[in-house]
C-alpha positions, 0 to 999 in steps of 0.5 A: 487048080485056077479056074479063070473066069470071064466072058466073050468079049468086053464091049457091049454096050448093054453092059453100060449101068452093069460092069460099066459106069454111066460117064465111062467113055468106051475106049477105057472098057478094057481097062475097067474090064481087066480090073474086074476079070482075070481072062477075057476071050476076045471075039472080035478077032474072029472078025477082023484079027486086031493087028500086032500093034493092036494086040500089043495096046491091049498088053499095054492097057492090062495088068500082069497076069491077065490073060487073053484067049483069041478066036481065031480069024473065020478066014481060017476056020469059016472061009478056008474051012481049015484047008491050006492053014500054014499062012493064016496060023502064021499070020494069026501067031504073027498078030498075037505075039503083040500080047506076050505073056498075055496070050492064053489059048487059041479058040477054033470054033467051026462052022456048024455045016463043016462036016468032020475032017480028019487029015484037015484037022490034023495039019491045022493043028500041027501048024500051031507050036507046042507053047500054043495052047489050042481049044477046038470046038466043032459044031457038027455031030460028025465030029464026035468020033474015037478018030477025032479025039484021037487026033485032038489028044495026040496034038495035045489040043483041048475040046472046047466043052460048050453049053446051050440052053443050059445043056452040054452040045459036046462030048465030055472029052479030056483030050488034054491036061487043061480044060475050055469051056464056053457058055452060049445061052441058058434058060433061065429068066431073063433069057439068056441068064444060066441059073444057079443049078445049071452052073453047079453042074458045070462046076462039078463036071469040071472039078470030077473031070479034071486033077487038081492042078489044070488050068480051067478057062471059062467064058460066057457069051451070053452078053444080052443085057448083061447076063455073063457078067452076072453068070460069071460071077455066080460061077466064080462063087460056086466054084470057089465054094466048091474049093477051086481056085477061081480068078478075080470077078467084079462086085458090081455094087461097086463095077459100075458107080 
C-alpha cells in the first residue's frame, strides 16, 4: 500500500516562513514544493488549463517519481456541466501529455447545484481511456444513488471521498481498486487545521477500506496560513504508524530556513 500525501496546489503566498524560505523567489516554489512532497493536485488547472508546454516545464522542474493529479478545467464540469465533453476531455489529455509519467489522476469536481446525471455522466467518463485514472466528486446529494456508483464502478472511476469540518460529505463508496481523498476544512484551532483525531479516523477509514496493495491519493486544500502542510505531515505520520507506506513529507524545522 503507497499513500501519497500532498496538498491542492503549491502557491500561497501565506505558506512563505512555513514550506517556503523568506528569500525564496516564487518561480522556485514547485522545485521546493517537489523536494518536500511526493504528489501534488494542481488546482489552478481548474481555472485556466496550463498549456502542453507548461505542463511539460513542471515534469522538467520535478523529480522522477513525483506525481501530479489535475483538476479538470470548469469549462468542462462548471460551464458545460459534463454535456458535449468529447472536446474538452480531448483537450485536457491533449494538454496533460506535457507531464508524462508525471501525471496521476484526473479530478472532476461538480458544481454544487448540478443535480445528479446519469447518461452525462456516463459519456464523460467514457471519453476518458483505460490508462487514465479518473476521481469524481459530485456535490449534490443527488448524486448518491446505486445507479450512480454503478456507473462509477463499471468506468472503473473512483469517488473522491471528501471531508468538511472534519466530517465526511460523501458516501464511503469503493468504486475502484485505488482511493482519492480531499480534505477542504477541519475544525480544529486555528481553523482551518484538522486535528490529530479527525485525521486518524481517515487513516483508519482508508486502511479498513482498502487491500494492501492500492494506491491512495490524499490532498489537503485547507492552505489558509498554511494548515495543509501541517496536516499533511500529521497524517503521513499517523499513517505510517498505522504500517502504511506513506510518500515523503517536509520536516519544516528544516523546509523553510
Amino acid at each position: 500500500m503507497t499513500i501519497r500525501v500532498g496538498t491542492s496546489g503549491w502557491q500561497y503566498r501565506d505558506w512563505r516562513g512555513v514550506l517556503y524560505p523568506d528569500g525564496l523567489p516564487m518561480r522556485r516554489w514547485l522545485e521546493r514544493y517537489a523536494d518536500a512532497f511526493a504528489t501534488v493536485e494542481s488546482n489552478n488547472a481548474f481555472y485556466r488549463l496550463p498549456s502542453r508546454e507548461n505542463f511539460a516545464a513542471w515534469r522538467e522542474r520535478t523529480p522522477t517519481g513525483f506525481v501530479v493529479a489535475v483538476k479538470a478545467s470548469r469549462y468542462l464540469t462548471h460551464i458545460k456541466r459534463l454535456r458535449d465533453p468529447a472536446e474538452p476531455v480531448r483537450r485536457l489529455l491533449d494538454r496533460t501529455e506535457g507531464l508524462a509519467d508525471r501525471l496521476g489522476p484526473v479530478l472532476l469536481q461538480l458544481p454544487p447545484t448540478l443535480r445528479a446525471d446519469a447518461a452525462l455522466l456516463d459519456e464523460c467518463l467514457r471519453c476518458f481511456p483505460k490508462p487514465v485514472r479518473v476521481a469524481v466528486e459530485p456535490r449534490h446529494d443527488s448524486w448518491w444513488s446505486d445507479e450512480i456508483r454503478a456507473i462509477l464502478e463499471t468506468r472503473d472511476a473512483a469517488l473522491a471521498w471528501a471531508d468538511r469540518d472534519s466530517r465526511p460529505v460523501t458516501p464511503l463508496w469503493r468504486t475502484t481498486d485505488w482511493a482519492y481523498l480531499r480534505l477542504h476544512a477541519g475544525r480544529a484551532e486555528p481553523r482551518p487545521h484538522y486535528g490529530r483525531q479527525a485525521l486518524q479516523s481517515w487513516v483508519a477509514r482508508l486502511l479498513e477500506t482498502w487491500p494492501e496493495q492500492t494506491d491512495h491519493y490524499v490532498y489537503f486544500n485547507n492552505d489558509h496560513g498554511g494548515a495543509a502542510v501541517h496536516d499533511a505531515i500529521t497524517f503521513a505520520h499517523l499513517a505510517g504508524n498505522a504500517g502504511a507506506s506513506v510518500t515523503r513529507v517536509p520536516d519544516l524545522t528544516e523546509a523553510a530556513r
